[in-house]
C-alpha atoms as a printed R data frame, in Angstrom:
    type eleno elety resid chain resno       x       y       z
1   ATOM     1    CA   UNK     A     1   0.000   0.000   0.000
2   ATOM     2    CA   UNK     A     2   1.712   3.069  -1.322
3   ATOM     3    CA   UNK     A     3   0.600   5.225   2.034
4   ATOM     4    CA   UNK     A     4   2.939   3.067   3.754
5   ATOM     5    CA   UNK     A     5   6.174   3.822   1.893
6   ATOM     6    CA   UNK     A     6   5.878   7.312   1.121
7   ATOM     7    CA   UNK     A     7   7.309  10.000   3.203
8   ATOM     8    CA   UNK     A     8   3.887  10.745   4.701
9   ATOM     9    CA   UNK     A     9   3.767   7.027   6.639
10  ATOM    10    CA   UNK     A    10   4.221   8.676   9.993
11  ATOM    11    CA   UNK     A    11   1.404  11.254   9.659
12  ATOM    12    CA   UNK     A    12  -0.880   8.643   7.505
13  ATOM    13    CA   UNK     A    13  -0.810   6.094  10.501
14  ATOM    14    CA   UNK     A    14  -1.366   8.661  12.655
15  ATOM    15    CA   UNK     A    15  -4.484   9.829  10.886
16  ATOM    16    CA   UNK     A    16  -5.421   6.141  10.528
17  ATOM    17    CA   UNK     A    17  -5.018   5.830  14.303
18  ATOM    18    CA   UNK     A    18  -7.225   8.285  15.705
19  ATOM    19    CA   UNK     A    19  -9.751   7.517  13.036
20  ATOM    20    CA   UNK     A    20 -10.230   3.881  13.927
21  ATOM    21    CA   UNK     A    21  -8.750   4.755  17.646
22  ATOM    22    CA   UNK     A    22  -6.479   1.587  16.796
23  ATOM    23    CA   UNK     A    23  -2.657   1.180  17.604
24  ATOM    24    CA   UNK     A    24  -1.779   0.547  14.523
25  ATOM    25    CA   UNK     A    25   1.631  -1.215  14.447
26  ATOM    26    CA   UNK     A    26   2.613  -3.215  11.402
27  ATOM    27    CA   UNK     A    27   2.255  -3.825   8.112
28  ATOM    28    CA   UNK     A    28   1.992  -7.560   7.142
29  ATOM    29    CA   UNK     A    29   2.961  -8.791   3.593
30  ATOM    30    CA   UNK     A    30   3.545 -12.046   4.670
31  ATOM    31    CA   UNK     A    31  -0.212 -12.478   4.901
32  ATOM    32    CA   UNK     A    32  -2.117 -13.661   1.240
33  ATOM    33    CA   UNK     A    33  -5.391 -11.572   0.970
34  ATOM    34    CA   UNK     A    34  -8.505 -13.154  -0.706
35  ATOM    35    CA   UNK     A    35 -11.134 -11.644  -3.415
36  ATOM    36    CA   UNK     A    36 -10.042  -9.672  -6.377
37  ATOM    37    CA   UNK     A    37  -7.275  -6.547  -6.102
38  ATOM    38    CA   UNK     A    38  -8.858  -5.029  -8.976
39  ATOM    39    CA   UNK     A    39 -11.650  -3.321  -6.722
40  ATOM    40    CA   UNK     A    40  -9.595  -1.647  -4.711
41  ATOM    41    CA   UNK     A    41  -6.474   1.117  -5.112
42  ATOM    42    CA   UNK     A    42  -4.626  -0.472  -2.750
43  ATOM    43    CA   UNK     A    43  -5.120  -2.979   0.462
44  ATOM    44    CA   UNK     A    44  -2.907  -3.972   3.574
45  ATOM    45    CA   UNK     A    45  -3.442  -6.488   6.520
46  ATOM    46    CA   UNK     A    46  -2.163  -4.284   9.477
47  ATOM    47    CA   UNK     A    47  -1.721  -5.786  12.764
48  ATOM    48    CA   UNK     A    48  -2.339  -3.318  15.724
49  ATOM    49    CA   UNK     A    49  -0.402  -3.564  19.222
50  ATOM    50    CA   UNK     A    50  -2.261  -6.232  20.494
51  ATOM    51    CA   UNK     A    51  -1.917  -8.882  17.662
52  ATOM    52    CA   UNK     A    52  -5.283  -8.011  15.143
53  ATOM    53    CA   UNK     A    53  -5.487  -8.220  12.418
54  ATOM    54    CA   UNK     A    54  -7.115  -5.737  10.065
55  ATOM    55    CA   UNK     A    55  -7.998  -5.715   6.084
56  ATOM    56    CA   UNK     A    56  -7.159  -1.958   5.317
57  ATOM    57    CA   UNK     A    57  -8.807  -1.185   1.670
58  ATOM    58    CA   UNK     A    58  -8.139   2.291   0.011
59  ATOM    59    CA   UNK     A    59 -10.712   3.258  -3.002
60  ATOM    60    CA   UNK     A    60 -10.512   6.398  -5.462
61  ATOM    61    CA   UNK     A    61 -12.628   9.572  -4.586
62  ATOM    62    CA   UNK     A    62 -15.267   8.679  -7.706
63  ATOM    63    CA   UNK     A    63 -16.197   4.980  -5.783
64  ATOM    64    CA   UNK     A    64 -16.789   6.380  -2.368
65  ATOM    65    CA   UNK     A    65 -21.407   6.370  -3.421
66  ATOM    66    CA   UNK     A    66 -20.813   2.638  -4.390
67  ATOM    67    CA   UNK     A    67 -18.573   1.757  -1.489
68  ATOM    68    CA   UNK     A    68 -20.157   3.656   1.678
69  ATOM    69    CA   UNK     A    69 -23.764   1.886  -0.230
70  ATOM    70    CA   UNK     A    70 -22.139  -1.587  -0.046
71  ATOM    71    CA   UNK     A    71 -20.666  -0.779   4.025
72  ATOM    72    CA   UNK     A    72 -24.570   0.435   4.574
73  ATOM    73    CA   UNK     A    73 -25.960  -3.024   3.058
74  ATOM    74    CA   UNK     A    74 -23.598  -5.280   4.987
75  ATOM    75    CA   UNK     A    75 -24.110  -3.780   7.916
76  ATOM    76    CA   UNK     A    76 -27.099  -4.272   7.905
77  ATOM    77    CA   UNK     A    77 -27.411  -7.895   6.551
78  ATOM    78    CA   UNK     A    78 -24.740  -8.433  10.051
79  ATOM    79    CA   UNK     A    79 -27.606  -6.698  12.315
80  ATOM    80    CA   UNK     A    80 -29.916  -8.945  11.004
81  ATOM    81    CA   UNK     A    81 -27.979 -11.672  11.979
82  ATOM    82    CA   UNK     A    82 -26.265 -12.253   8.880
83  ATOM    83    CA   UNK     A    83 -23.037 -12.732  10.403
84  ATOM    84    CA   UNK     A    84 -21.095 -14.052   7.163
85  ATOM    85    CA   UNK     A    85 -21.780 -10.691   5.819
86  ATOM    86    CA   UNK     A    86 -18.369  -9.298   8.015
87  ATOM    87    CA   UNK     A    87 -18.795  -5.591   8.725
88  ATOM    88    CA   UNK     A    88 -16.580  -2.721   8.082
89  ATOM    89    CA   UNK     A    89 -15.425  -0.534  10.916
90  ATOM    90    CA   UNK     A    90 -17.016   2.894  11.730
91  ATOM    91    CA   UNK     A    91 -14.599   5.791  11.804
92  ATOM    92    CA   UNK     A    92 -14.895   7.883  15.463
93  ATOM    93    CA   UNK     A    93 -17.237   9.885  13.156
94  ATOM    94    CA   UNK     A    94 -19.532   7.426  12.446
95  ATOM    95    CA   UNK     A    95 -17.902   6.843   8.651
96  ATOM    96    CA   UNK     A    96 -17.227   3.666   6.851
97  ATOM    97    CA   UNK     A    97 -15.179   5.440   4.573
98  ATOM    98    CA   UNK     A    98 -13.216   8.523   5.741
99  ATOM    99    CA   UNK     A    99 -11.208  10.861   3.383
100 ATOM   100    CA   UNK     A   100  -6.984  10.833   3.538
101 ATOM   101    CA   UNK     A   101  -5.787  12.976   0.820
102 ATOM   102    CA   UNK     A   102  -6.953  11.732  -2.593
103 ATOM   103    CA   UNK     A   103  -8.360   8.640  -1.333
104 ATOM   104    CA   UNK     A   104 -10.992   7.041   0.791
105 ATOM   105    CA   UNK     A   105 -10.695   3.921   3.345
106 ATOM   106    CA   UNK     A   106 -12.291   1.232   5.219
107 ATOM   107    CA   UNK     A   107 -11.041  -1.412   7.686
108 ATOM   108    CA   UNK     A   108 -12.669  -4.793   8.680
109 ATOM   109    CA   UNK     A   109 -11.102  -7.532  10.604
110 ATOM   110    CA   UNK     A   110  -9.168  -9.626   8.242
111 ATOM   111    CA   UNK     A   111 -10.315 -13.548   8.897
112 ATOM   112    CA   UNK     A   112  -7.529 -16.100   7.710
113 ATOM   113    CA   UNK     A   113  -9.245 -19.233   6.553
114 ATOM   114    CA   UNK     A   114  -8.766 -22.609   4.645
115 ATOM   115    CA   UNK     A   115  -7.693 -22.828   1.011
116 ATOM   116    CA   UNK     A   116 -10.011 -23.524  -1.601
117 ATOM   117    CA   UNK     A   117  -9.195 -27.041  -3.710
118 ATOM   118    CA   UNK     A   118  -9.895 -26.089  -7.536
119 ATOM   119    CA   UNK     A   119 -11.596 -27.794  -8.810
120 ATOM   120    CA   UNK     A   120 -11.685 -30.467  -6.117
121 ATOM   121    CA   UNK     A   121 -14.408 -28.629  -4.183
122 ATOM   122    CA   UNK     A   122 -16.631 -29.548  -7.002
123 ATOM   123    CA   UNK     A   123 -16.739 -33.016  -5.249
124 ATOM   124    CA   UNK     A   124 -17.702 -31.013  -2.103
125 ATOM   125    CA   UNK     A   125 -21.744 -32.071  -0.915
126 ATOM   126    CA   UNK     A   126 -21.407 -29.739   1.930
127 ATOM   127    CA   UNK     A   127 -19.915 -26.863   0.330
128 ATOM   128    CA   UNK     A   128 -22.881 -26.882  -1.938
129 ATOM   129    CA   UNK     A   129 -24.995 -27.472   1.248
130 ATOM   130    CA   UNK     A   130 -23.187 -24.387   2.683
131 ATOM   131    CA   UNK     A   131 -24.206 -21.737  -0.164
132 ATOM   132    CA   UNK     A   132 -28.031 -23.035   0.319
133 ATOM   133    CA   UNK     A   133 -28.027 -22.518   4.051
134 ATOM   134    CA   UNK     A   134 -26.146 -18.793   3.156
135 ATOM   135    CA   UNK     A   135 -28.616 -17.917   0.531
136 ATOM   136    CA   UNK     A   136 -31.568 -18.991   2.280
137 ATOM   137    CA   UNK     A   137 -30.381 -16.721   5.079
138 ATOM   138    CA   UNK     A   138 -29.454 -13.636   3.476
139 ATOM   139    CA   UNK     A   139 -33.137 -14.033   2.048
140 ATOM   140    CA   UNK     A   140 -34.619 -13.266   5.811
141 ATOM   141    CA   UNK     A   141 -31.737 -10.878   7.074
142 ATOM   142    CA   UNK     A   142 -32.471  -8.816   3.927
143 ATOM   143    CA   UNK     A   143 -36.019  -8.469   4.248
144 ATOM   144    CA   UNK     A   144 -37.075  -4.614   4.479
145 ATOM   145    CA   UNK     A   145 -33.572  -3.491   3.389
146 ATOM   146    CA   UNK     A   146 -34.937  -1.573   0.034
147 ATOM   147    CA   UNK     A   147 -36.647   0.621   2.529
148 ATOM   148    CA   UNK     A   148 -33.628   1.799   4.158
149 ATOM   149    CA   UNK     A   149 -31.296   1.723   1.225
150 ATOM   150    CA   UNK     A   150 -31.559   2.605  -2.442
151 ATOM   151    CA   UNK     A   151 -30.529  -0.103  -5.205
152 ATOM   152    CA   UNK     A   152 -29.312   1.135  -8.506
153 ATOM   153    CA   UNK     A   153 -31.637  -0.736 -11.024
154 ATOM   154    CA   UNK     A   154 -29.721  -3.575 -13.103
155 ATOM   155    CA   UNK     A   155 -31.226  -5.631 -15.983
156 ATOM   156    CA   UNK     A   156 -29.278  -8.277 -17.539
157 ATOM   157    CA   UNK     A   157 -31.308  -7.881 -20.769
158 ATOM   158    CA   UNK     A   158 -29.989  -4.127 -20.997
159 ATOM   159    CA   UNK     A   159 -26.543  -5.537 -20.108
160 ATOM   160    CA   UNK     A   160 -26.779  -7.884 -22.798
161 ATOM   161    CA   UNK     A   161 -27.562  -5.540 -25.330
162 ATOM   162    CA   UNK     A   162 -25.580  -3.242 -24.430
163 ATOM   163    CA   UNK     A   163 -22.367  -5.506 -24.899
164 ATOM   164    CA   UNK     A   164 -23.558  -6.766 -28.096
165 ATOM   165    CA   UNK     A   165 -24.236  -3.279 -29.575
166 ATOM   166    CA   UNK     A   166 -20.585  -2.094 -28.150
167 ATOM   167    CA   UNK     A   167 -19.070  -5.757 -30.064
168 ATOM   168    CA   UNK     A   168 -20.710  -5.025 -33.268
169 ATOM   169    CA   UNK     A   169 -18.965  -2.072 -33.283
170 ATOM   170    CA   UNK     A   170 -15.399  -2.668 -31.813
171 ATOM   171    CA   UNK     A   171 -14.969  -6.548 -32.053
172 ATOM   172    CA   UNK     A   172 -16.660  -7.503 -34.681
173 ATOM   173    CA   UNK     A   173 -15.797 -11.233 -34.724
174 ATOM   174    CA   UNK     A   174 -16.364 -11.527 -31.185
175 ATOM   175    CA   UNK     A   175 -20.023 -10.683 -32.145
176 ATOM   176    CA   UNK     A   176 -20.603 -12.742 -34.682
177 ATOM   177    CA   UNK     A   177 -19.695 -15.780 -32.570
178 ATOM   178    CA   UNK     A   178 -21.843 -15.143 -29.589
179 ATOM   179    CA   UNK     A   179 -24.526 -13.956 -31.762
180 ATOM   180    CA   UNK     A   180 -26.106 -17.578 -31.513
181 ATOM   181    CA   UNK     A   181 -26.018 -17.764 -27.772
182 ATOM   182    CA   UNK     A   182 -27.903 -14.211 -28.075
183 ATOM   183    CA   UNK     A   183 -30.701 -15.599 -30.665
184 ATOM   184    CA   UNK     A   184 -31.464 -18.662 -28.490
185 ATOM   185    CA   UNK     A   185 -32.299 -15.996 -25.269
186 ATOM   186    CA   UNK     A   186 -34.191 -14.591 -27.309
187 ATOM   187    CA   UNK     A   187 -36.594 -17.252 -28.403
188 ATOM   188    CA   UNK     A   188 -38.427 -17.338 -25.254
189 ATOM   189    CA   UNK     A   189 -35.669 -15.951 -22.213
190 ATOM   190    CA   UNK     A   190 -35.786 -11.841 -22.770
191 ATOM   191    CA   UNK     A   191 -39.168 -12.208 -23.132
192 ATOM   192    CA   UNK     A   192 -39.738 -13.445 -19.439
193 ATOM   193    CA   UNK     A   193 -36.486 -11.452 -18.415
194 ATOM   194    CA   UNK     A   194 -38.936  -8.691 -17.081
195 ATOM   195    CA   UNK     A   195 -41.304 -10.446 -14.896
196 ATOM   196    CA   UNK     A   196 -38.416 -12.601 -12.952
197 ATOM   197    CA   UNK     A   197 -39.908 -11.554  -9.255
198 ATOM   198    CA   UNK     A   198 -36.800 -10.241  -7.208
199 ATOM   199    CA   UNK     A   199 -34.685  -9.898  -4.322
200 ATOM   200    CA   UNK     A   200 -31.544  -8.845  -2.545
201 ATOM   201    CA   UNK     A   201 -28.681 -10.712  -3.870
202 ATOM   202    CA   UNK     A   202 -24.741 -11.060  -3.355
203 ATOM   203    CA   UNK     A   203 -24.287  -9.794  -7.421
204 ATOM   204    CA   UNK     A   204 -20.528 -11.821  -7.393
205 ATOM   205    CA   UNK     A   205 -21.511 -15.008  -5.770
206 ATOM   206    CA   UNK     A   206 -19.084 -17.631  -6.256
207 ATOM   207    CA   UNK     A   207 -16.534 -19.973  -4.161
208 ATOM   208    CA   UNK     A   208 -13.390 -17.666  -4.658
209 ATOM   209    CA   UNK     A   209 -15.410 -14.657  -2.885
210 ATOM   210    CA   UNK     A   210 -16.304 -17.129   0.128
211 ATOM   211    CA   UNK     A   211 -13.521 -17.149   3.198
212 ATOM   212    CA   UNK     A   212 -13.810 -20.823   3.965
213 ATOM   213    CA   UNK     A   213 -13.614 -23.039   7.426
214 ATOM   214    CA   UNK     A   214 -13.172 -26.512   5.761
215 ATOM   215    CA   UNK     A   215 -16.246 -26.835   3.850
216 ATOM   216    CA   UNK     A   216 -18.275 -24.319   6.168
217 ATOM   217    CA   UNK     A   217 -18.914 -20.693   5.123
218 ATOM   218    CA   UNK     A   218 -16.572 -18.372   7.507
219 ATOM   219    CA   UNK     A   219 -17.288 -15.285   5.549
220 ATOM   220    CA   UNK     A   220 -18.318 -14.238   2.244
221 ATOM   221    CA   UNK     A   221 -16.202 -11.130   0.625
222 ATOM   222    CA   UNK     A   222 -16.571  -8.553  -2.431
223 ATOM   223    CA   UNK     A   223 -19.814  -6.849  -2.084
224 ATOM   224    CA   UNK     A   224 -19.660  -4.499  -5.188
225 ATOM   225    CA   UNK     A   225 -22.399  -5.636  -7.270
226 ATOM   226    CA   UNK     A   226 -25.059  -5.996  -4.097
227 ATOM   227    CA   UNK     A   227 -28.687  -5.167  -5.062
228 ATOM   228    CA   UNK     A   228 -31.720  -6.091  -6.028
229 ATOM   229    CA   UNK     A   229 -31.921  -8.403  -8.554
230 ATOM   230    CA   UNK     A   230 -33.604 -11.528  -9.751
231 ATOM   231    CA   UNK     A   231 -33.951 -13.514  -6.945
232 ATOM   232    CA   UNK     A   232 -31.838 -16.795  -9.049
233 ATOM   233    CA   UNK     A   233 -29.151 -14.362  -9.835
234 ATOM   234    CA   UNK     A   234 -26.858 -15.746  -7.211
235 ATOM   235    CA   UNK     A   235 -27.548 -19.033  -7.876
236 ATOM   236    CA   UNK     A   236 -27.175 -19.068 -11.199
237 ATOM   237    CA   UNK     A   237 -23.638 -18.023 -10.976
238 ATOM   238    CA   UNK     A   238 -22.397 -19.935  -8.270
239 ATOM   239    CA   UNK     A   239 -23.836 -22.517 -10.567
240 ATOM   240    CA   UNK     A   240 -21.920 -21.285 -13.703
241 ATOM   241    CA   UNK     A   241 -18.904 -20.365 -11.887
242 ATOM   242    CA   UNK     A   242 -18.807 -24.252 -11.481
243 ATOM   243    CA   UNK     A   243 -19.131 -25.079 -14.398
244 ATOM   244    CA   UNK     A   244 -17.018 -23.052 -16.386
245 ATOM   245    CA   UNK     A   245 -13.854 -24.837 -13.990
246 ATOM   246    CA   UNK     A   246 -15.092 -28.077 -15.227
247 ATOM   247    CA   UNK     A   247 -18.538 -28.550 -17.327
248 ATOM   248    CA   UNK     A   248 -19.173 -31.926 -15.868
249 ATOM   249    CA   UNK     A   249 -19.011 -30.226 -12.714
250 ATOM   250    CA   UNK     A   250 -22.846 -29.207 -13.466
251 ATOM   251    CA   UNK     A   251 -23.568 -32.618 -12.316
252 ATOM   252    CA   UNK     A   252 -21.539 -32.630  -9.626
253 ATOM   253    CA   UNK     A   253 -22.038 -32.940  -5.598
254 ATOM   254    CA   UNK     A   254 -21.288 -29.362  -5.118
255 ATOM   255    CA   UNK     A   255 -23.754 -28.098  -7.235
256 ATOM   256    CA   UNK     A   256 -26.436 -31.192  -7.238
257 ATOM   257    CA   UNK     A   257 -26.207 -30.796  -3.649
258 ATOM   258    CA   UNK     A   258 -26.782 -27.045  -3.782
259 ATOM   259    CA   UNK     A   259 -30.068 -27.250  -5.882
260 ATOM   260    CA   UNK     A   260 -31.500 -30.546  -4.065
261 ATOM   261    CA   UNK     A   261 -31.280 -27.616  -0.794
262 ATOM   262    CA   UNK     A   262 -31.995 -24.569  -2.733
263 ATOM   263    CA   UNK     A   263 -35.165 -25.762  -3.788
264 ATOM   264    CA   UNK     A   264 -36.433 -26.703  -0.273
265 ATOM   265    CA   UNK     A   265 -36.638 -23.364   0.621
266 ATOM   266    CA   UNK     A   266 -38.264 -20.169  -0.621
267 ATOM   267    CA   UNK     A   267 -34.951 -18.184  -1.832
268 ATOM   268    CA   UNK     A   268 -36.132 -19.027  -5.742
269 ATOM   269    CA   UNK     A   269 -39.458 -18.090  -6.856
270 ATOM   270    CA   UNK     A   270 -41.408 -20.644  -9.165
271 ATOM   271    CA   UNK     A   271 -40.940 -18.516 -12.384
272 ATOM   272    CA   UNK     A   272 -36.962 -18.307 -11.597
273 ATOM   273    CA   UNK     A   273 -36.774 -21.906 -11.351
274 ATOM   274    CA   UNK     A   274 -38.412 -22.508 -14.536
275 ATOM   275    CA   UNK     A   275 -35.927 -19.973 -16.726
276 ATOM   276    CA   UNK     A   276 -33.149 -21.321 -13.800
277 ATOM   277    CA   UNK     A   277 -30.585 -22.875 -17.057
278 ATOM   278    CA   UNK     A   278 -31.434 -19.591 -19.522
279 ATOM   279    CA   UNK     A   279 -30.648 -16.997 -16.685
280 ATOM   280    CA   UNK     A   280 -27.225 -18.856 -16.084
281 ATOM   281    CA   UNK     A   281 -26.655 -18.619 -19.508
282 ATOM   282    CA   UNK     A   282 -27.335 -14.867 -20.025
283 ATOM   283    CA   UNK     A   283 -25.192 -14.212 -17.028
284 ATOM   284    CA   UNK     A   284 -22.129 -16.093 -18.834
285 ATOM   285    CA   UNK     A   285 -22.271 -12.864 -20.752
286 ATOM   286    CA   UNK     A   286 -21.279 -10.486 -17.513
287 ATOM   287    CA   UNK     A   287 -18.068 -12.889 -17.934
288 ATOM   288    CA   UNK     A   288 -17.728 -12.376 -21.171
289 ATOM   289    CA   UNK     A   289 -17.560  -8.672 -20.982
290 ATOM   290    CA   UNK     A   290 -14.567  -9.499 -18.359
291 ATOM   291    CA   UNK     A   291 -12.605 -11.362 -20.547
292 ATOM   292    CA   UNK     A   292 -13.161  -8.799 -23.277
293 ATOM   293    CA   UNK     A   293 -11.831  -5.936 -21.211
294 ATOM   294    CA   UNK     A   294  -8.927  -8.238 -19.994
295 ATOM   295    CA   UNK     A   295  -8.455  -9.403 -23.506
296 ATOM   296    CA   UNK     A   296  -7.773 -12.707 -22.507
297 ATOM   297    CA   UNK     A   297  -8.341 -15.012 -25.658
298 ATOM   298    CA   UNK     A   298  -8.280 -17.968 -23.861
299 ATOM   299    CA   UNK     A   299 -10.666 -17.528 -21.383
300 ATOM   300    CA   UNK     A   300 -12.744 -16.193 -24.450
301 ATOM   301    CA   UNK     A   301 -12.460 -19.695 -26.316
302 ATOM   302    CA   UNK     A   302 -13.511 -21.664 -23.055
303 ATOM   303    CA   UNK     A   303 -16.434 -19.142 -22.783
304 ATOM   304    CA   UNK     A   304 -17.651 -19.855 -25.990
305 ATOM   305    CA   UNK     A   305 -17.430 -23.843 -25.796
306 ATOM   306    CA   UNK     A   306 -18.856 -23.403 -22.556
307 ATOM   307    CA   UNK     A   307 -22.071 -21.405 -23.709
308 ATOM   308    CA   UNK     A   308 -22.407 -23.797 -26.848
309 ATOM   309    CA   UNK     A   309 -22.358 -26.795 -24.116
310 ATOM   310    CA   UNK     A   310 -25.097 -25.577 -22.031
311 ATOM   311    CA   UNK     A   311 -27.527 -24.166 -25.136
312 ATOM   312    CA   UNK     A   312 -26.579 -27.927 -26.882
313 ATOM   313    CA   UNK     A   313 -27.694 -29.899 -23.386
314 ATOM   314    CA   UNK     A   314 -29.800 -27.243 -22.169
315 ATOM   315    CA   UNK     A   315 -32.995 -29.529 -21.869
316 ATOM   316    CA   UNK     A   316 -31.085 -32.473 -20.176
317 ATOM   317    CA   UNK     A   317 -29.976 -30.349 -17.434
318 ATOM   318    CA   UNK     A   318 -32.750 -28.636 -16.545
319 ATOM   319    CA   UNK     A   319 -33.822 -32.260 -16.089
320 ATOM   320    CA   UNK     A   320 -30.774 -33.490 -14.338
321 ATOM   321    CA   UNK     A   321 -32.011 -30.141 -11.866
322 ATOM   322    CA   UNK     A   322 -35.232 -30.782 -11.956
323 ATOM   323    CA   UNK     A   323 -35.640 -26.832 -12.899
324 ATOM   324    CA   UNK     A   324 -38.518 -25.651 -14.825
């Protein structure tokens, strides 16, 4: 973290000090830090005088709306009882994300926790048991929080579009091989897109955002896209995040396991079940635009097979799920 080697260290962990009224001692790169270093400037683990451990994030002035909005929402879901949902410190003002220089931060308590197996937790019953019990109970801490916090509207369908429209024009081969994928949605998909019913959801839900106790959710990280969505948005990517490591992993315990429980409770509504294999599809699309703006070939070729697997089998796993 650049605050830490610039001449200004001294009067930076000062300021960080009397903000957070923690002794703030060290700074400790021997420590690996889950979720994705993309969303953030900068991060730290910094151990204070008494041996915590803290996750110090630093985020550009033009993120603080989208940042202070995902602090508000998992502080809430952790009032509720959500305790997977780990809070972020208040500042002694009262801030999640105070001002130094240029810059705004936020500290939580960093949680170590067991390695994730790829793609071994595939094989994992309980892992997929794990996200059913977490989903079903971010469905009742999250009830009433639209009323106390305002969602930025998302629609897949606009996202889709969108990306195509921005394809045809700057890549077009790109288009013209995921144009398919696009005509199948729409022969029956982006006409239901609209009605889905929805809910609060996660937005980035997948095992590499999860801090992990064996097979037993610890924590679950990277709140970005948090909002109010379809309520099988987070399924369906946990779901296609499992299959894109390894397609036969669509019929594997993690995720057989995860749908056997998911369905038990309430956290999918009838109509999402039924469009449950078209939604993950669309949603490979969010993806795409990632490996687009990363220009990573190869992860565009195994998005590609991947979407032509699932549109080719389509009905026999939404048998194998029993969705729909």
């Amino acid at each position: 973290m650049q605050e830490f080697s610039d001449p200004s260290k001294g009067e930076f962990l000062q300021w960080l000090s009397h903000r957070w009224k923690i002794e703030f001692k060290e700074i400790r790169t021997d420590i690996e830090i889950p979720g994705s270093p993309e969303r953030t400037v900068s991060r730290a683990v910094v151990q204070d005088g008494s041996g915590r451990l803290f996750l110090l994030e630093k985020f550009p002035a033009e993120k603080f709306s989208i940042r202070d909005q995902v602090a508000k929402a998992v502080d809430f879901l952790n009032r509720q009882g959500l305790f997977e949902a780990l809070p972020y410190r208040k500042s002694d003002q009262g801030e999640f994300l105070p001002f130094f220089r240029e810059g705004c931060f936020q500290i939580s308590s960093f949680l170590d926790g067991t390695d994730l197996k790829r793609p071994d937790y595939l094989d994992s019953s309980d892992m997929g048991k794990s996200f059913a019990l977490f989903l079903a109970r971010m469905q009742r801490a999250s009830q009433g929080i639209e009323t106390v916090l305002s969602f930025p509207q998302f629609s897949l369908k606009a996202y889709i579009y969108k990306l195509f429209s921005e394809m045809k024009i700057h890549d077009g081969p790109v288009y013209e091989k995921f144009l398919p994928f696009l005509r199948f949605l729409e022969s029956g998909f982006m006409q239901a897109h609209d009605h889905l019913p929805l809910s609060f959801c996660h937005g980035d839900l997948h095992p590499l955002n999860v801090i992990w106790h064996q097979e037993k959710i610890k924590a679950v990280i990277d709140w970005e896209f948090a909002g109010i969505k379809p309520d099988l948005y987070d399924a369906a990517n946990l779901v296609g995040c499992a299959g894109i490591e390894n397609p036969n992993g669509l019929g594997m315990s993690m995720v057989m396991t995860f749908l056997e429980e998911i369905q038990k409770t309430s956290v999918i509504s009838e109509t999402g079940r039924r469009f449950f294999p078209e939604y993950l599809l669309a949603l490979r699309f969010a993806w795409l635009s990632e490996w687009l703006r990363k220009k990573d070939q190869i992860m565009l070729d195994m998005e590609e097979t991947y979407m032509g697997i699932l549109v080719d089998h389509m009905e026999e796993i939404r048998k194998q799920w029993k969705m729909g």
